[in-house]
Backbone as JSON, one array per atom type, in Angstrom:
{
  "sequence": "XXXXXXXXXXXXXXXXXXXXXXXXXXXXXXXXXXXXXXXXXXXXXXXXXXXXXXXXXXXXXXXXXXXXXXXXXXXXXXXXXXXXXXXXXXXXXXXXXXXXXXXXXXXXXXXXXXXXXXXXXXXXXXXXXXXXXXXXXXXXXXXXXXXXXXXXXXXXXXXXXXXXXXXXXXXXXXXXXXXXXXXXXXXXXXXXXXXXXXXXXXXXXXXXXXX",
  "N": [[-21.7, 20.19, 1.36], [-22.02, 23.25, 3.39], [-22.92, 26.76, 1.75], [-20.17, 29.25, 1.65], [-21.46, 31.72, 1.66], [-20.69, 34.52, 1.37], [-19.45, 37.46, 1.59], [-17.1, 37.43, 0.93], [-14.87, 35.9, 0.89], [-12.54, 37.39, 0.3], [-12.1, 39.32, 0.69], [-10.37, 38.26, 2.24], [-7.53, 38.39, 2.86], [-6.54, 41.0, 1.98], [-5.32, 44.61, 1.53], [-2.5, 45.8, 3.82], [-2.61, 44.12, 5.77], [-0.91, 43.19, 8.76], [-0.89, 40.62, 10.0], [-1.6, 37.04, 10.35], [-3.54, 36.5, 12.09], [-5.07, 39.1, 12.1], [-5.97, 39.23, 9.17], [-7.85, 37.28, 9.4], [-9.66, 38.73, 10.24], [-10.23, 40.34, 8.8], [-11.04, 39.56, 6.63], [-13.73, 38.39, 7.13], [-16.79, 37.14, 6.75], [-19.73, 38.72, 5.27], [-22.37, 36.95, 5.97], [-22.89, 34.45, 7.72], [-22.61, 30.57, 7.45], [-25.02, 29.21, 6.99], [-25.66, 25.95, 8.41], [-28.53, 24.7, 6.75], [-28.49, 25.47, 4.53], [-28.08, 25.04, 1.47], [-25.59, 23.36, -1.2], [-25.41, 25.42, -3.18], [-26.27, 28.77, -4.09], [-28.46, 30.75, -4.72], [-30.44, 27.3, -4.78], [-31.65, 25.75, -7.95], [-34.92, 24.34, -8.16], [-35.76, 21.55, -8.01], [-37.07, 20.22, -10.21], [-35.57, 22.65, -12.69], [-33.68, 21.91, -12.65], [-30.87, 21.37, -14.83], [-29.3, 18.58, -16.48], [-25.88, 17.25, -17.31], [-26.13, 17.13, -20.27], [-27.65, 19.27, -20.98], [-26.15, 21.19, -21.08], [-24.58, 24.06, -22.8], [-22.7, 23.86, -23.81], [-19.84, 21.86, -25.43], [-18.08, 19.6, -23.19], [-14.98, 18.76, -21.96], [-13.84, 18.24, -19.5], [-16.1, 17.16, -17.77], [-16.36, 16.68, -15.45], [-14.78, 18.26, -13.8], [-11.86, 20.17, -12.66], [-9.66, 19.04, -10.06], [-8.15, 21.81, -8.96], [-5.25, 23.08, -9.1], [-3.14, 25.17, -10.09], [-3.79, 28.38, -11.12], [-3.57, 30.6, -14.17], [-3.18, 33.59, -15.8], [-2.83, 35.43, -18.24], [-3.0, 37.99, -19.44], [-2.1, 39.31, -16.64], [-0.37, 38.69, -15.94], [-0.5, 36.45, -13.85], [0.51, 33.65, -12.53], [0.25, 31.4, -10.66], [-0.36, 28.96, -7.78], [-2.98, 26.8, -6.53], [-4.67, 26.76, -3.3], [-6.83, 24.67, -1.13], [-9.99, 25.76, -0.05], [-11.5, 26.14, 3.0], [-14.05, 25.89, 5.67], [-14.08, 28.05, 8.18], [-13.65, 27.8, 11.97], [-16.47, 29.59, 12.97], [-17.46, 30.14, 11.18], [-16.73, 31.66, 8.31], [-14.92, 32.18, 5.76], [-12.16, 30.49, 4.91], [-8.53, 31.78, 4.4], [-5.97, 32.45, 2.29], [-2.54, 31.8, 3.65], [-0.21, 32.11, 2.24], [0.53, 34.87, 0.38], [0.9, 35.21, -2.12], [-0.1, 32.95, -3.31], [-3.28, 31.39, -4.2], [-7.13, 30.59, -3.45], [-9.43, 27.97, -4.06], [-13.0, 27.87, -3.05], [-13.85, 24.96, -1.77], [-16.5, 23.84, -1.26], [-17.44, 24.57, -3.47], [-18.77, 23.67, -7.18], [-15.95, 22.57, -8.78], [-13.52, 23.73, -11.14], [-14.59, 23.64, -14.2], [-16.73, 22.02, -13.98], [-20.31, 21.8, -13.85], [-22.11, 25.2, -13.15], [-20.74, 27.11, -10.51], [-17.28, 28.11, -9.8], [-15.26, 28.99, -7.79], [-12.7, 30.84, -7.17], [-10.41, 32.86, -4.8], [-8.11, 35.66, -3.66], [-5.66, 37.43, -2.69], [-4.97, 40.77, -2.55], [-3.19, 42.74, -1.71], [-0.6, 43.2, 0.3], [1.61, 43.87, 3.41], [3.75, 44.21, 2.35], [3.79, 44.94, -0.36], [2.29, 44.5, -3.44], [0.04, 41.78, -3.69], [-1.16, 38.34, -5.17], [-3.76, 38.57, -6.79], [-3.54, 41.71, -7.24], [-3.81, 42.9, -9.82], [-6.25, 42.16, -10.62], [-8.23, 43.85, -11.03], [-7.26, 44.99, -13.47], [-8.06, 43.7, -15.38], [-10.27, 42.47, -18.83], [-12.65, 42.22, -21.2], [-12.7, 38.94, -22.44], [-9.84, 38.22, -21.75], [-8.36, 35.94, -20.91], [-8.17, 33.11, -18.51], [-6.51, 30.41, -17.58], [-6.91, 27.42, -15.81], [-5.1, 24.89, -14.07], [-5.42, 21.54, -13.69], [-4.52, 18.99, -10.86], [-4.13, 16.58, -12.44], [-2.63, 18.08, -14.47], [-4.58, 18.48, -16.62], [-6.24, 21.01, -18.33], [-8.75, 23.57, -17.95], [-9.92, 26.07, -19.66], [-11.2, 29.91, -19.2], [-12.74, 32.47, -20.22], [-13.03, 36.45, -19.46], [-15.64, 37.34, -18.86], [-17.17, 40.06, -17.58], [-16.02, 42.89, -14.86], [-17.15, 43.38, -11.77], [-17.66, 46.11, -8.85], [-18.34, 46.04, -5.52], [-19.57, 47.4, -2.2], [-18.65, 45.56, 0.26], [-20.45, 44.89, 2.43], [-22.88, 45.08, 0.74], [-22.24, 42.45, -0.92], [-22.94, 40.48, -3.73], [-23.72, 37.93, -3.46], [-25.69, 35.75, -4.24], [-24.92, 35.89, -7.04], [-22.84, 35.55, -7.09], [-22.52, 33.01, -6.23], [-24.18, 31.54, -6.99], [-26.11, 29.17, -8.47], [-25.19, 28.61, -12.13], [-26.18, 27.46, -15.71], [-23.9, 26.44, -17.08], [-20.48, 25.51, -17.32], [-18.59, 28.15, -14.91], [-16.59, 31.02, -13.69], [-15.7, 32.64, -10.99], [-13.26, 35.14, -9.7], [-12.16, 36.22, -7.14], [-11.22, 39.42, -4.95], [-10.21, 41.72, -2.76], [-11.17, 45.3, -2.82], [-11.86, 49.36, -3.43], [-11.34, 51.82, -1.48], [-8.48, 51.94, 1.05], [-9.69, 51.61, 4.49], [-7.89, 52.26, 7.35], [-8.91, 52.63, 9.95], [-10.12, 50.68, 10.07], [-8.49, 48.43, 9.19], [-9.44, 47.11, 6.57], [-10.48, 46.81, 3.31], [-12.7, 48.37, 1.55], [-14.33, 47.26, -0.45], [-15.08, 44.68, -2.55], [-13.65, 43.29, -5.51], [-14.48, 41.31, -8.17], [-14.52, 38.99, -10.49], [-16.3, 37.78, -13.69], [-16.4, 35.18, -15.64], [-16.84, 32.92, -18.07], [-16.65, 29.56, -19.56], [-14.6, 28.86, -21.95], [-14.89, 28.84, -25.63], [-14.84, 25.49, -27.15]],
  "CA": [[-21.15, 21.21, 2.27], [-22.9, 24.73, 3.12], [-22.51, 27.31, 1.04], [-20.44, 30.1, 1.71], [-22.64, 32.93, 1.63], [-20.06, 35.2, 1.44], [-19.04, 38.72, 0.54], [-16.28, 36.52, 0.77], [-13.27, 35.49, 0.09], [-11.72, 38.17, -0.23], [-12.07, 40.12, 1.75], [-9.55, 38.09, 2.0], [-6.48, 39.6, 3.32], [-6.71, 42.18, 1.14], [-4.34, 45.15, 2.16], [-2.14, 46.78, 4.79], [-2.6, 42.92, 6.98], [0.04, 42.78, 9.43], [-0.16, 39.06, 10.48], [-3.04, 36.11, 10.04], [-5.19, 37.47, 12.5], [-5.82, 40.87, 10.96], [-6.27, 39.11, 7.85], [-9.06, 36.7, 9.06], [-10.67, 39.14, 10.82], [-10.47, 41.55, 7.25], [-12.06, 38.05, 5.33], [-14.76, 37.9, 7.8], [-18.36, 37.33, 5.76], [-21.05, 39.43, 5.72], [-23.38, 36.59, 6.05], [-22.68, 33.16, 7.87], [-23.26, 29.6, 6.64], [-26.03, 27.76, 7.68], [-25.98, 24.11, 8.46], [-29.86, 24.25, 6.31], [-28.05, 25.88, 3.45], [-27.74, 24.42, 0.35], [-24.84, 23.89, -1.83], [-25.15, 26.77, -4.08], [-27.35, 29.39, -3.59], [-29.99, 30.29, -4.47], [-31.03, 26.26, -6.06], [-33.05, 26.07, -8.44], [-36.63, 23.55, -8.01], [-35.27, 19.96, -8.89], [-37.7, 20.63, -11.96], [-34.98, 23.09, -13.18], [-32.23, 21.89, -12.42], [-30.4, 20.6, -16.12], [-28.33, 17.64, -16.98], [-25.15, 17.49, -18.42], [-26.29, 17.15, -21.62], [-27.99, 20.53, -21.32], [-25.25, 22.27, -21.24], [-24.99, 24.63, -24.33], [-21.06, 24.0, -24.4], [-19.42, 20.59, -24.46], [-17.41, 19.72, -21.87], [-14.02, 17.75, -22.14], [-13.92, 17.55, -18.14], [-17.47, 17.23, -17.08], [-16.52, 15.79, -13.88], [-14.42, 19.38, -13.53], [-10.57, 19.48, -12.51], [-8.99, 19.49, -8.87], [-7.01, 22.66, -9.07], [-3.88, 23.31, -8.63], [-2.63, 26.79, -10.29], [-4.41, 29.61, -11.95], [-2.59, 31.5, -15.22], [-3.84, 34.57, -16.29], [-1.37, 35.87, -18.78], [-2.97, 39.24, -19.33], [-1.6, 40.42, -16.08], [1.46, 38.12, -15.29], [-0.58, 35.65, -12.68], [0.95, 32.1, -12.61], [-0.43, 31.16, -9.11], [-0.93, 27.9, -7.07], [-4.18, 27.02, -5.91], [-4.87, 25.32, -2.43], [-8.17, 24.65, -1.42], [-10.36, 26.92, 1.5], [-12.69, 25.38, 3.54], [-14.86, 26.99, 6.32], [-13.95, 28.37, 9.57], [-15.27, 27.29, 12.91], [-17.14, 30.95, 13.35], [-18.67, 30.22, 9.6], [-15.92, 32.51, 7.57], [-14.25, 31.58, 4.61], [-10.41, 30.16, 5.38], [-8.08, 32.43, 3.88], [-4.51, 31.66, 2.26], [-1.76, 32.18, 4.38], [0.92, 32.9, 1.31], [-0.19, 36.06, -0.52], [1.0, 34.54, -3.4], [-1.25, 31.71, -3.52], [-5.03, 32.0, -4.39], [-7.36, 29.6, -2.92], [-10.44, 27.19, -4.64], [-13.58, 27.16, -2.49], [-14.12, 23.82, -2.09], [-17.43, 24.1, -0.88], [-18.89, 24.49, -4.61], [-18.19, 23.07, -8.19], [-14.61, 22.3, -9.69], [-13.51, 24.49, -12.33], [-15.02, 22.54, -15.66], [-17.96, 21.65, -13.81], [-21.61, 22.96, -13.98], [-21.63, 25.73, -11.49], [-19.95, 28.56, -10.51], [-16.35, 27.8, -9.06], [-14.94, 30.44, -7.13], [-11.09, 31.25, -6.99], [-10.14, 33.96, -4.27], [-7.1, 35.79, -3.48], [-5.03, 38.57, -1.77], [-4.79, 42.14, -3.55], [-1.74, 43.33, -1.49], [0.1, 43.08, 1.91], [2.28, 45.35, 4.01], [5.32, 44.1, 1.35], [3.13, 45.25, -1.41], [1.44, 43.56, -4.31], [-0.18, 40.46, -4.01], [-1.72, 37.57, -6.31], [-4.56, 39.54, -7.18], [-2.9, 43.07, -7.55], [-3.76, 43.53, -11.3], [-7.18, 41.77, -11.01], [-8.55, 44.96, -11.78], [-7.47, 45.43, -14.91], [-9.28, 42.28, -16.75], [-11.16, 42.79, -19.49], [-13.44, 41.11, -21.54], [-12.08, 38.2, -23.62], [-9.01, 37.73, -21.15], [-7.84, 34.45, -20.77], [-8.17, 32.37, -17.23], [-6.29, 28.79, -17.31], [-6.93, 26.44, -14.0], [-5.03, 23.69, -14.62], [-5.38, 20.43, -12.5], [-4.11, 18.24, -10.3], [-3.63, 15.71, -13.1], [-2.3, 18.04, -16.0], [-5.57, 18.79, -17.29], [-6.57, 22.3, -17.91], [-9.65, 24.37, -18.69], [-9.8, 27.61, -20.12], [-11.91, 30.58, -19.35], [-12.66, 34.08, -20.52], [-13.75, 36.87, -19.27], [-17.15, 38.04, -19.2], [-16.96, 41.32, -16.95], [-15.85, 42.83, -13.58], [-18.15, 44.53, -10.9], [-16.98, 46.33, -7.68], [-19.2, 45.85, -4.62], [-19.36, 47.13, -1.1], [-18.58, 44.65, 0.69], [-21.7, 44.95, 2.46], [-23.87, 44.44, -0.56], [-21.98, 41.64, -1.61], [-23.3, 39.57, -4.75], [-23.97, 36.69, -3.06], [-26.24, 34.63, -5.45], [-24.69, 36.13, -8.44], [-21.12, 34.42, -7.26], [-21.95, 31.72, -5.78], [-25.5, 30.95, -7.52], [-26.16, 28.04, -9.62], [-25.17, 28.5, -13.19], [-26.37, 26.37, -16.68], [-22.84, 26.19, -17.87], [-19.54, 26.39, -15.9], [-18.53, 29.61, -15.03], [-15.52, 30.71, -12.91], [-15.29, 34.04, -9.99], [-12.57, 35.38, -9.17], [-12.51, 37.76, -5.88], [-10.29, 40.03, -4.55], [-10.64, 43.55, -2.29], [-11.45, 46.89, -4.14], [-12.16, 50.1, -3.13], [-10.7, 52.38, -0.22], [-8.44, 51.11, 2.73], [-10.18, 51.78, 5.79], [-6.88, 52.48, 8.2], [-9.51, 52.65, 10.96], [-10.5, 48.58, 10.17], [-7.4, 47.56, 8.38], [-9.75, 46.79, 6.03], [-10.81, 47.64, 2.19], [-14.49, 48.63, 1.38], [-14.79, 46.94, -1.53], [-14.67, 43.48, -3.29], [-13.72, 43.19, -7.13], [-15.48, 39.95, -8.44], [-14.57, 38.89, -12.27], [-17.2, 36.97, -14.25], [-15.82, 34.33, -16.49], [-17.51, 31.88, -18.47], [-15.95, 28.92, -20.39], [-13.88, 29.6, -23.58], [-15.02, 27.6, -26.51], [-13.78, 24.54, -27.46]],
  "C": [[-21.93, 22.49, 2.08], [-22.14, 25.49, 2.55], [-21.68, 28.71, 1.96], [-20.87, 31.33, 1.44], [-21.8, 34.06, 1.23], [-19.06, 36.66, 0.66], [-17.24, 38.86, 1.02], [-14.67, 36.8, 1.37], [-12.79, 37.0, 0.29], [-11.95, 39.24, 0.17], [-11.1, 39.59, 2.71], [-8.17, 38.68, 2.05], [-6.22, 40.49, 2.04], [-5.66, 43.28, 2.27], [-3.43, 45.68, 3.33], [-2.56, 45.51, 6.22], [-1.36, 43.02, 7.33], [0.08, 41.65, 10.22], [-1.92, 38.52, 10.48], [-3.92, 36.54, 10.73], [-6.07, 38.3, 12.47], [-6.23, 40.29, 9.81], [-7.71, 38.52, 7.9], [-10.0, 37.76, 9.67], [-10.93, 40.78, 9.16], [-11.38, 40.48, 6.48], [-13.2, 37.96, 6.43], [-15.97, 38.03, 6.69], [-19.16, 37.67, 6.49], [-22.32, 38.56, 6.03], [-22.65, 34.86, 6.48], [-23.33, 32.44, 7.19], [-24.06, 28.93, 7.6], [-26.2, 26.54, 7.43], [-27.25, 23.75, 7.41], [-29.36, 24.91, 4.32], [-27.42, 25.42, 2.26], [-26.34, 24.48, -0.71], [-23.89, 24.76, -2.26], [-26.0, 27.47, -4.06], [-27.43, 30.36, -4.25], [-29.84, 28.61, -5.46], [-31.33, 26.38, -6.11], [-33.85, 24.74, -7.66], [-35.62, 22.64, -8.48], [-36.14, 20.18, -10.23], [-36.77, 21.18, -12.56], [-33.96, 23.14, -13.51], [-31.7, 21.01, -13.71], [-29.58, 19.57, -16.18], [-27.29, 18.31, -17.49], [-25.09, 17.65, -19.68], [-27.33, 18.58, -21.86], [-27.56, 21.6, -21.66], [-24.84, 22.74, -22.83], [-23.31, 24.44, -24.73], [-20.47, 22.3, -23.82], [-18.09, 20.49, -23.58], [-15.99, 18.65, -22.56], [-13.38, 17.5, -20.66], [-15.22, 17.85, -17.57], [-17.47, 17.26, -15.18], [-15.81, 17.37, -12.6], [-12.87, 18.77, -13.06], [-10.25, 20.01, -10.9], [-7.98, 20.41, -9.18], [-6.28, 22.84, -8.39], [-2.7, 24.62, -8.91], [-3.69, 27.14, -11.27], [-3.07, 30.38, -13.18], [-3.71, 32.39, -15.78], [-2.51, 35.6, -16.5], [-1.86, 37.36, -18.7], [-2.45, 40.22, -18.22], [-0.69, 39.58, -14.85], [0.99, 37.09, -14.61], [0.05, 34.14, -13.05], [1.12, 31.53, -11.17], [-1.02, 29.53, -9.05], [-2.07, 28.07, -6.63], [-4.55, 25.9, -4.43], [-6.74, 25.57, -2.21], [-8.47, 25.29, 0.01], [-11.39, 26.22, 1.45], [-13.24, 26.62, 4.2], [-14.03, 27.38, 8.07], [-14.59, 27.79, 11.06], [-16.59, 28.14, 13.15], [-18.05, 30.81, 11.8], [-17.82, 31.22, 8.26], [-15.35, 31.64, 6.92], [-12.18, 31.66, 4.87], [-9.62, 31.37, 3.96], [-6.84, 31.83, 3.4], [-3.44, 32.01, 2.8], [-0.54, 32.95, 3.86], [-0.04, 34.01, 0.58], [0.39, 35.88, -1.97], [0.16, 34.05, -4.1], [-2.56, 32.51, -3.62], [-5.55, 30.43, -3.72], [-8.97, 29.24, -3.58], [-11.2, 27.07, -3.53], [-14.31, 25.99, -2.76], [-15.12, 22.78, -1.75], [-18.76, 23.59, -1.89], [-18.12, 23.98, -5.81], [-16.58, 23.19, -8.14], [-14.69, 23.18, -10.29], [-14.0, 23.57, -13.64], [-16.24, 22.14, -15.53], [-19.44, 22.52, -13.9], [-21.64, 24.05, -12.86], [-20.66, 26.73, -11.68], [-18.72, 28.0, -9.6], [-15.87, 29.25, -8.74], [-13.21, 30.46, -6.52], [-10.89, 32.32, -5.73], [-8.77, 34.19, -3.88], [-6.72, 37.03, -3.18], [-5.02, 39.81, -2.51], [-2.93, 42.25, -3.14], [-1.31, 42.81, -0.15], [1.08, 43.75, 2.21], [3.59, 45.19, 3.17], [4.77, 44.85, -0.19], [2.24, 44.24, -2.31], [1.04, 42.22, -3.91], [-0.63, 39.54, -5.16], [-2.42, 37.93, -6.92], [-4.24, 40.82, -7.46], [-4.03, 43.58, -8.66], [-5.24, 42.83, -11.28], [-8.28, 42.52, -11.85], [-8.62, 45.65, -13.25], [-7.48, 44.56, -15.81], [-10.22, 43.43, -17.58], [-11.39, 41.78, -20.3], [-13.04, 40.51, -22.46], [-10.77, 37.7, -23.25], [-9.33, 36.24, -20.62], [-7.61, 33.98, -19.59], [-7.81, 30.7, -17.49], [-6.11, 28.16, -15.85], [-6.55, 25.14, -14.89], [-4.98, 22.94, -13.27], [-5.13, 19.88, -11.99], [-3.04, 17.19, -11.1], [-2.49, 16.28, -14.51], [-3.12, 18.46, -16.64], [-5.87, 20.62, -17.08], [-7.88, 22.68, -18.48], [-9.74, 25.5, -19.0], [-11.17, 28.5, -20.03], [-11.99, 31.62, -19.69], [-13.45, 34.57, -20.39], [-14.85, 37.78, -19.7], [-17.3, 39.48, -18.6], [-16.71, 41.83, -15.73], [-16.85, 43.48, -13.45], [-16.84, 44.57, -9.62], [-18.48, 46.38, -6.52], [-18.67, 46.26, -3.38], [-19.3, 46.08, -0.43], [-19.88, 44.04, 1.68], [-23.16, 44.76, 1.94], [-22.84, 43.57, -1.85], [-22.78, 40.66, -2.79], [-23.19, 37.81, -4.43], [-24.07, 35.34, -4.11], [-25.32, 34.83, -6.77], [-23.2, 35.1, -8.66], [-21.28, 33.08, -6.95], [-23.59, 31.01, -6.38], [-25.31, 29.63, -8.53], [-26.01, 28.47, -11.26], [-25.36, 27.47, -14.33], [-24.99, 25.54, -16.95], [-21.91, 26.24, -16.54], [-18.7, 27.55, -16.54], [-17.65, 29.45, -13.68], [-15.76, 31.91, -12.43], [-14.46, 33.78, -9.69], [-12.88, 36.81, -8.03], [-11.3, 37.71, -5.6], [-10.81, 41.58, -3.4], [-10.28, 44.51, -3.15], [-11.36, 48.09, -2.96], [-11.15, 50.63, -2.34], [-10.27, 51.72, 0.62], [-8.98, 51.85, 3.86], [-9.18, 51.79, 6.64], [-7.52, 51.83, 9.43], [-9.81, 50.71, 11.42], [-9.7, 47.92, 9.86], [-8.26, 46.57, 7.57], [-10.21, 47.42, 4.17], [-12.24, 47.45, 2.05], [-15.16, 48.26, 0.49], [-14.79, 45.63, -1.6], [-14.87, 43.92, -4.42], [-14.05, 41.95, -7.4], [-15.1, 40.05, -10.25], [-15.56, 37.39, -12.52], [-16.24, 36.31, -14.96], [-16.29, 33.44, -16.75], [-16.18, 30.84, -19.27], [-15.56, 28.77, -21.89], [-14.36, 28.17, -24.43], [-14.48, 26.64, -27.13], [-13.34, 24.71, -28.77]]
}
């Protein structure tokens, strides 16, 4: 499946949405997917590309887990996860509960090599959403995706950035990684009244916690 490209997610009904259509048109991406578009992006050269057994951390789900909720105790989340596909226009599907967070399911599993990518709501015209507090991660916080089956993996984080949404971090989120590694997105910055939109994305790094 193509990648989305996207200064995403999450942009993602992010705040001050008054009904699904404001929201997808707030998640719109700065950069459609192209049918010629690989994966994960940027790949590397098939020369570079590593085995499982390269990986510098072993794995106890290689294969990665179908998720099904997110926990992130440092700031209360205990969130379902459904899965987001693509749009017909090339935009990243959004989740309809602002509760929920949503797995694109586009690129790796959580557990797998690869960058998996979580996204989810900040707020909505009731207030807080799933994301709210994403903001205030820090490094060494604790990310559990557990799976479909029961299985969970654990991650911790590595560091946030904030990005115009405009100079989204494309490769950096959705790039190929050695190890697996987990993003979370959300909207940042200023609401825009004028767009019913926010000017930002927050993006958390997270690598996999050691066994």
């Amino acid at each position: 499946m193509p990648v989305a490209a996207i200064a995403l997610i999450v942009a993602t009904g992010c705040g001050g949405v008054q009904d699904r259509a404001s929201a997808q048109a707030d998640a719109t991406p700065q950069a459609r997917v192209s049918d010629a578009a690989p994966t994960r992006a940027p790949a590397p050269s098939p020369s570079a590309t590593p085995s499982p057994t390269a990986s510098a951390t072993p794995l106890e789900f290689p294969d990665g887990l179908e998720p099904a909720r997110v926990r992130i105790p440092a700031i209360g989340v205990d969130a379902s996860v459904i899965e987001l596909g693509q749009q017909d226009d090339g935009t990243l599907e959004t989740p309809e509960d602002f509760s929920e967070t949503g797995w694109w399911q586009g690129g790796p599993r959580p557990g797998q090599l690869g960058a998996a990518v979580i996204a989810g709501h900040v707020d909505s015209t009731s207030g807080p959403a799933v994301f709210y507090d994403l903001r205030n991660l820090r490094q060494g916080d604790e990310i559990v995706v557990e799976g479909v089956d029961g299985g969970t993996v654990t991650f911790t984080v590595d560091h946030l950035e904030q990005h115009a949404k405009d100079e989204f971090p494309t490769s950096a989120v959705y790039g190929y990684t050695r190890d697996p590694t987990l993003r979370l997105v959300t909207c940042g910055g200023q609401f825009d009244r004028s767009l019913r939109s926010y000017t930002d994305n927050i993006v958390v790094f997270a690598d996999l916690a050691n066994s």
